[in-house]
N, C-alpha and C positions, 0 to 999 in steps of 0.2 A: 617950149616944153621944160618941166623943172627939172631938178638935178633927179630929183630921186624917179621920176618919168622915166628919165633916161638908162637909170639903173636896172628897174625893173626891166624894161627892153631887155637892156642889156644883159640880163638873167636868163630870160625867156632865150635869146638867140643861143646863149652859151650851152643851157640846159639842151638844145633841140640841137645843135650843130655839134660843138665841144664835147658832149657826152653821150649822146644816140651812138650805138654803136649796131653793125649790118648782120642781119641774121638771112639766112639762107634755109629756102623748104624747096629739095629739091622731089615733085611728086610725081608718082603715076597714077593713073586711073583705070583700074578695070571697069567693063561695062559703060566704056566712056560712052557719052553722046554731046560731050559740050567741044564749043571751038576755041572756047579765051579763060581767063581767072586772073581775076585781081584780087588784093590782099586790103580791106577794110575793116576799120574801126570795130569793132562789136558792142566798144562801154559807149563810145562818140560818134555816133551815126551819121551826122551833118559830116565831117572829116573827108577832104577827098581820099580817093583812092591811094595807098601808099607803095603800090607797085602793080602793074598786069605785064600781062603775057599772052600770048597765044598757045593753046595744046597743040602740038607737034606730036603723032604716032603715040595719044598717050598718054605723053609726059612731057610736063614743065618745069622752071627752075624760078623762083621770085626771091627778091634781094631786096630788103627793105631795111631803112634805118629807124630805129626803134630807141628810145630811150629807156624803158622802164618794161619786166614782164606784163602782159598784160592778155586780153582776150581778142582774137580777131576772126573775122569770117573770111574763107573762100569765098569768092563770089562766083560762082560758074554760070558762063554766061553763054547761048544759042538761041539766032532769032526769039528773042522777046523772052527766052527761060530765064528765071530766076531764082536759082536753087545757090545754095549756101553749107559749106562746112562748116563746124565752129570747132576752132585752135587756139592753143595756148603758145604763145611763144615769147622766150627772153633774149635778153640783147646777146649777140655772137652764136646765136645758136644755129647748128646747120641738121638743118632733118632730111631724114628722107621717110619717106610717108607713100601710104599705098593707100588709096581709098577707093569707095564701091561707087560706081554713077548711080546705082539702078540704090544706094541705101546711104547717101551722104551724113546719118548717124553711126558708119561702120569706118572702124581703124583697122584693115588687111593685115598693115604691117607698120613697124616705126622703128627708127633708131636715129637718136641722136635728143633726144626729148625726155625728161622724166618726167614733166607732164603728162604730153601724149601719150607716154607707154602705161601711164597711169590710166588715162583715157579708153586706153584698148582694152586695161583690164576690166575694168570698169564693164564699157560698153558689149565685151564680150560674156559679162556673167547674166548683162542682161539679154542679150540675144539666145543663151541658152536657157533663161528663166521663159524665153517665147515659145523655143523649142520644144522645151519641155510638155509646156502648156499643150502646145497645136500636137505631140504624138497625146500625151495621154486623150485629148480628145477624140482623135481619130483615134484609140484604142476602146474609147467609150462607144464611138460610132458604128464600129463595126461588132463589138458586143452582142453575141451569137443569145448570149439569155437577154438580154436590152433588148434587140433588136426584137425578140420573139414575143418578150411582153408589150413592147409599143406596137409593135402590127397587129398582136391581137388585141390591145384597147384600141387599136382605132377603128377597127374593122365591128370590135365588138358595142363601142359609143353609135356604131350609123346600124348596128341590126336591131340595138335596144331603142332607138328614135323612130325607124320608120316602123316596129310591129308597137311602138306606143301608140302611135299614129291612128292604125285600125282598130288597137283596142278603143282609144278614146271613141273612135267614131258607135263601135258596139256598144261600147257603154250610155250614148247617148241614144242608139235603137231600144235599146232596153227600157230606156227611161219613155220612151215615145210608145212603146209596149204598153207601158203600164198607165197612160196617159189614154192608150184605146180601151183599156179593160174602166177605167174611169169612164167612160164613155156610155158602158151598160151600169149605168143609175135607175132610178126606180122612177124620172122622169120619161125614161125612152125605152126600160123593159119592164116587163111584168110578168112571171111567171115563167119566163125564159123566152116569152113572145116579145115582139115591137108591138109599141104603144103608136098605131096608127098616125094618129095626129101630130106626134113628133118627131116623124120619119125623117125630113127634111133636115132637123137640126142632130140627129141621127147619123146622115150621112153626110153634111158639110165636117163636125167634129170628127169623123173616123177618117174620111175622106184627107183632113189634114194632114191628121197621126199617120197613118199609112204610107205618103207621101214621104217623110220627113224620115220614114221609119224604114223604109225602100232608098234613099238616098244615102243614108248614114252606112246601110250594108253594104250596098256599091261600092262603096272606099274598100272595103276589105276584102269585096272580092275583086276590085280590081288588082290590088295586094298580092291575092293569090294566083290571078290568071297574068300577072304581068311583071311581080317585082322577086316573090317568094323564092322563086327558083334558081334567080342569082345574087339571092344574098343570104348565106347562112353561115355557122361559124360552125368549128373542129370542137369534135367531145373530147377533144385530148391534144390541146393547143401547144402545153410548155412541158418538154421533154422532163422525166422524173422531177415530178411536183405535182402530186397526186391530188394533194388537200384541195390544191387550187382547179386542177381537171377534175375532180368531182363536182365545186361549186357549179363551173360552170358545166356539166352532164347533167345537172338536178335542173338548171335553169331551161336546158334545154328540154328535160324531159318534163318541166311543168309549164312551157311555151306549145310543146305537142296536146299537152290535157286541152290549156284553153285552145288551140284552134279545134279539137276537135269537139269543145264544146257548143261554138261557135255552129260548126256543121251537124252536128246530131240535132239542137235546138233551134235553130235559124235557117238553114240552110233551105230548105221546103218551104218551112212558113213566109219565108223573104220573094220567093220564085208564085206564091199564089198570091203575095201582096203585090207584085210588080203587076200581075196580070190581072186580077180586080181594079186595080188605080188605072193601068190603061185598059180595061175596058170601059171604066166609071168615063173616060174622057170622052172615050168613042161615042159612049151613049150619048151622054150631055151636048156634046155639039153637032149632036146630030139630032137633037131635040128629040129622043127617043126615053127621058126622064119626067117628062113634064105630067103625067098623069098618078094617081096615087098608086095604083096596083104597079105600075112597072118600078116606083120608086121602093115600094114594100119589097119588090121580090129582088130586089138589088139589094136592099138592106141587108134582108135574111141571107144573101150570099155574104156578107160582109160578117157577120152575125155569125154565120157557120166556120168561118176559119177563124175567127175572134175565138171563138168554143171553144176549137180544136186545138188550140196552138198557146195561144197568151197566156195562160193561166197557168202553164206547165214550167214557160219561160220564167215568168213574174216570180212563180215559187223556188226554182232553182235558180236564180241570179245570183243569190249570196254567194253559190261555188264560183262564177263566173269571178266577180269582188274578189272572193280568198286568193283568185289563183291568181288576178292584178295586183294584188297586193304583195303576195309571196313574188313575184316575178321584180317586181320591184326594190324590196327588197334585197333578192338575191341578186340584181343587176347592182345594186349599191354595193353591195359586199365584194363583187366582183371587179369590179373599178376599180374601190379603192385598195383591192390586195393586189390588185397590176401596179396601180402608183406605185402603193409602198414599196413592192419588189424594184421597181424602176429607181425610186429614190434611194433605194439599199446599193443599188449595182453603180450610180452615179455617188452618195456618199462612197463609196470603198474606194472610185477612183478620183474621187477626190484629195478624203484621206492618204495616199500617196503621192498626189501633188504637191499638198499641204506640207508632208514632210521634206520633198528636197524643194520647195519652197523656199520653207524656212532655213535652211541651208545654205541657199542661194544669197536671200534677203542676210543672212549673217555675216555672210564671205563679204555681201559688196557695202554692209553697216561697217563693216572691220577697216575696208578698206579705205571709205571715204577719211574714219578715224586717222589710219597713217597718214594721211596725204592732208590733214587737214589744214596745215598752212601753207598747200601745194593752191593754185589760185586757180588752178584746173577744176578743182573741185565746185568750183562756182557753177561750171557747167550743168551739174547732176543734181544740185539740191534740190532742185524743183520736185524731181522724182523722188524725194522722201519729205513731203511737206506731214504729212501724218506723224512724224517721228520726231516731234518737237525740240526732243534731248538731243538727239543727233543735230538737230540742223542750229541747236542754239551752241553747241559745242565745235562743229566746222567755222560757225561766221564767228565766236570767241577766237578760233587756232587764227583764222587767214587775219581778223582785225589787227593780233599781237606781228605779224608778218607785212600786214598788204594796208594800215591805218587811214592812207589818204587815197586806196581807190576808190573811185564813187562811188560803184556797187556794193563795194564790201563796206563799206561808211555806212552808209544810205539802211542796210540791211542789218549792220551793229543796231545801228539807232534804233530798228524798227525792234528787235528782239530784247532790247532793252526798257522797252517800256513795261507798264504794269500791267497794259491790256493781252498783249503777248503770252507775258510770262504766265498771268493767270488764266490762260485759254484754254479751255478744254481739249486736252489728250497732253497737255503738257507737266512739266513735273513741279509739283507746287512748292514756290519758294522756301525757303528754309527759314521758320520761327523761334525766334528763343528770346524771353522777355522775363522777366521777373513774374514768380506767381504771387498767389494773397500771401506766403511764409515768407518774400523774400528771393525765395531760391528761383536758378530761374531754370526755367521747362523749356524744353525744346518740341517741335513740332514733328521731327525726323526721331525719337523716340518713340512714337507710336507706329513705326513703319510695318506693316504686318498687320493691322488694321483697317476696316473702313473707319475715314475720319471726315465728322463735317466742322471744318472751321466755320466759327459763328461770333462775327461782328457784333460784337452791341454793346449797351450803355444804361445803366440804372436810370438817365432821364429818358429812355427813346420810350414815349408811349407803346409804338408798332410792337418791339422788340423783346414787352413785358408783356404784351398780349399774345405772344408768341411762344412764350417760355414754357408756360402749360404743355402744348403743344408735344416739343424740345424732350419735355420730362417726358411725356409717355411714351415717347420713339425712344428715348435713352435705356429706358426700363425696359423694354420690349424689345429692344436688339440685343445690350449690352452683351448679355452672355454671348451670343453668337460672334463676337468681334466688333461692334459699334462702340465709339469712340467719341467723345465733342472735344474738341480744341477750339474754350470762348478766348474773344481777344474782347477788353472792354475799354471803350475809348471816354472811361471818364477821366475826373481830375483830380478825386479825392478819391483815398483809400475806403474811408468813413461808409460811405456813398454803394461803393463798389459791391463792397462784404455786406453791405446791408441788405442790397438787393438781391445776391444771391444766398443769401440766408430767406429772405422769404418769400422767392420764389424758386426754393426747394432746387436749385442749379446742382446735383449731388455728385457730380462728377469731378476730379480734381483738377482737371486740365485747364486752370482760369489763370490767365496772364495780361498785365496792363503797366504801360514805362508812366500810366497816371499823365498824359500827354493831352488828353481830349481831340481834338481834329487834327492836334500834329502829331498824333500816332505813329511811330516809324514802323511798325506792321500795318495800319491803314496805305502808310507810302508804299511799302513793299508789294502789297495786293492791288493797289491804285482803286481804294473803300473812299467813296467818297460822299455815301450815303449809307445811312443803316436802318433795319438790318440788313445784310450782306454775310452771305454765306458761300461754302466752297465746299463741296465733296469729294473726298480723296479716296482713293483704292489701296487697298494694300500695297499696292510698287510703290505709290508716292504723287502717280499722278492725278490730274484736276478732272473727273468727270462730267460734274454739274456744275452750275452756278445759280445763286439765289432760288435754291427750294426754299420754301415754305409753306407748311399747312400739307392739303390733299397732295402737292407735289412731292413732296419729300417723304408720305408715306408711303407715294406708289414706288421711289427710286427706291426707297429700304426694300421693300417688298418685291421689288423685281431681284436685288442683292441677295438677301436674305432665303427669302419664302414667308409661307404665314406664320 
């Protein structure tokens, strides 16, 4: 082994022996269920174990030598469970700590940790952001107007389905109606008599119709004789809410018109068609049709309720129509003003969420803030990955503190690229570059603004074919707060001003260090093709990326308006 082999060793041993110094978590557990806990690695997983113990009544004591603060898991362990705390602890530190069996994300109690106590606070604003959440729900739930417009849509979506049900089927008797009065053509009557000779095709075609036309009113009146009775809804559903108990009293009282159109017009006619069709059967298969006079005088029975009945129906159908259509309508109108009501009573309890929400969500953004080169902090990021400023400003605090933990390395590096930084919901870089005068412009002067940054270059074909474009959204938003900030990645000035002189670029925000692909705003945004754009909101942060064309009109236009 070489000399300097040996050194290193001999660093490693001194670093691990020599300077590890013994920290102590002396814990209880309510709600305990486990038998043993040992104290493992959380950044070094492969790592043995570096202390256990057995839970005694409770509570255990674990003494580990530790060189550097760092992250570690409980490991709690019973027949085959493998549940885990996760803890912060530094060398000499001695905790006592109270944790939940039944919530090993819950800090009871701690002293001895400004970590952990950070941890609890932490942990504890989000257990009351859950609380919060689960009453106002069960406040929504038991919602005495909630409750009373969801039971009447639901009750009132199965009464408006099954009397659609029998209207459909009427509606189709109707049509089989007027399919029998087609039936007396000038082929089969004459004078209002049957044409002898085509008796036969006479009573096959009516014979059909009647059928079809006796089956379709069976659905309704089985409706009536079997479903009618327990299923109806209240003329006065939702306590003071008149507008809405009216809709639905008009509904009802235009559901009463059509059934009793149904039975003044149908009602007989349907009872002498069940009884002609089964006697039409009895005859036929009893072979008591087969001669002309018994077929004729079958006819003219057929003939005689066709007279009496069809023609009356046929002509008042329209009212039958008006009242399914009015029924329909006002069943639409009534649905959707339970929605609405429902979505008014869930918006309100929302809106109150919403506010100590946001509250909530401040207290534990503030907090992570102070603690941000507390290395505990590492624990929670994950729960504000949406918050891009936040989590680029924690892994900045713990890097200037914690430089060579892997984690916090590993997650500097990541937030430090260009893909990152310019990632949608994140805060976009900071530009300041020389404009065409000279002076140089910054990108954070236009804060207050929608702004799209717009990469490009007097030679990029795409990017002049695009410009067009550019102008008519610049002209079309401007007054409303739209902004461009171009970056032009040519190389001559010359070049630059030429092109935006004529393609009419009228906006002043053009800046170029005259670099071409080593653009140090190309670096900064990580542009490595053009065009390349980036839309900004008024805070500052990165919405879109790369609109162009129909996209960038619909993002203006969703911003904006027409």
């Amino acid at each position: 082994m070489s000399r300097k082999s040996i050194l290193t060793v001999l660093c490693i041993f001194l670093s691990t022996i020599g300077f590890s110094q013994k920290a102590i978590i002396n814990g209880t557990i309510i709600n305990n269920k486990f038998k043993n806990v040992e104290l493992i690695s959380a950044t070094d997983k492969s790592l043995p174990a570096l202390a256990k113990t057995d839970i005694q009544t409770d509570k255990f004591t674990l003494a580990a030598e530790i060189g550097t603060t760092d992250l570690f898991f409980l490991k709690m362990g019973d027949q085959g469970q493998n549940d885990v705390f996760l803890i912060c602890l530094a060398p000499k530190e001695n905790i006592q700590i109270t944790i939940d069996g039944n919530n090993l994300k819950r800090v009871v109690s701690v002293s001895g940790s400004a970590s952990m106590s950070f941890a609890k606070k932490l942990t504890d604003i989000m257990m009351s952001k859950q609380k919060y959440l689960d009453s106002i729900n069960s406040l929504l739930q038991h919602d005495k107007k909630q409750l009373a417009y969801s039971g009447f849509a639901t009750q009132f979506i199965k009464y408006q389905q099954v009397n659609k049900e029998w209207d459909d089927n009427i509606h189709s008797a109707i049509i089989w109606n007027d399919s029998l009065l087609s039936c007396m053509n000038q082929e089969t009557i004459s004078d209002g008599n049957l044409i002898k000779k085509n008796v036969s095709t006479f009573l096959t075609s009516t014979i059909k119709c009647m059928k079809l036309l006796k089956n379709y009113y069976a659905s309704y009146q089985n409706y009536i004789d079997n479903i009618a009775s327990s299923l109806s809804i209240s003329t006065n559903p939702i306590e003071n809410q008149e507008s809405f108990n009216h809709d639905v009293a008009e509904f009802v009282r235009v559901m009463d018109l059509h059934h009793q159109w149904v039975q003044t017009n149908m009602q007989e006619y349907a009872s002498k068609i069940d009884a002609l069709t089964t006697q039409y059967d009895e005859l036929f298969y009893d072979n008591q049709l087969e001669t002309s006079k018994a077929k004729v005088s079958f006819a003219n029975s057929i003939l005689a309720v066709i007279q009496q009945y069809s023609a009356k129906i046929s002509a008042d159908k329209t009212t039958f129509i008006e009242q399914s259509n009015q029924l329909t309508e006002l069943g639409g109108q009534i649905n959707n003003n339970a929605k609405t009501k429902i979505q008014q009573i869930v918006s309100n309890y929302q809106q109150i969420y919403d506010k100590e929400n946001r509250n909530q969500n401040e207290a534990m953004r503030n907090l992570m803030i102070e603690n941000k080169h507390n290395l505990a902090a590492l624990m929670f990021l994950d729960n504000f990955t949406q918050d891009k400023a936040l989590v680029a400003e924690v892994i900045n605090g713990l890097n200037e503190t914690y430089p060579n933990h892997p984690i916090v390395s590993g997650r500097y590096k990541s937030i430090s690229s260009p893909q990152y930084r310019t990632s949608e919901g994140s805060p976009a870089p900071e530009l300041a570059f020389p404009g065409v005068d000279g002076k140089i412009r910054k990108l954070s002067d236009l804060r207050g603004k929608v702004v799209l940054i717009d990469f490009w270059a007097s030679w990029c074909g795409q990017c002049r074919r695009e410009n067009p474009h550019v102008v008519r959204e610049y002209a079309k938003y401007h007054s409303k707060g739209f902004e461009i900030f171009s970056v032009s990645l040519d190389k001559t000035k010359q070049n630059w001003t030429d092109a935006i002189a004529k393609d009419n670029l009228s906006w002043p925000n053009h800046v170029s260090d005259l670099k071409g692909w080593g653009s140090e705003a190309a670096k900064i945004y990580g542009v490595n093709s053009i065009p390349a754009t980036f839309l900004i909101d008024q805070e500052g942060n990165i919405i879109a990326k790369n609109l162009r064309g129909e996209a960038l009109s619909n993002a203006l236009k969703q911003i904006f308006g027409e």
